[in-house]
C-alpha angles and dihedrals in degrees: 000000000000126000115225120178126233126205118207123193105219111184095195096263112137110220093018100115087130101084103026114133122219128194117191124218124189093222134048085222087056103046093043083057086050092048099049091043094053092047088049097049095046102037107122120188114227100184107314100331128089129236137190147110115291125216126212114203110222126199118230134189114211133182116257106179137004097273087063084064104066083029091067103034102035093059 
């Protein structure tokens, strides 16, 4: 098994998972730089508070060859 790493917008909605977008890195050292790049870029100031989406890295586990196969789904 390999572990890949998804990041989720998340815009503060409850209830709003239609239209979320995702983006996939292969390394938690490169989806920590996305997400605080993408904070950083979309972050807006209303008075003194910010706003902005936020984004929840998620852990996957993901198959990476055929033995995988029979060690995830034969537990």
């Amino acid at each position: 098994m390999k572990t890949i790493y998804k990041i989720t917008e998340s815009s503060g909605v409850r209830g709003n998972n239609l239209f979320r977008k995702e983006w996939f890195c292969s390394t938690k050292k490169l989806a920590e730089a996305f997400k605080a790049e993408k904070e950083k870029s979309e972050q807006v100031t209303v008075g003194n508070v910010p706003k902005g989406n936020g984004y929840c890295i998620t852990p996957v586990e993901v198959m990476d060859s055929e033995d995988d196969f029979y060690k995830k789904e034969l537990r």
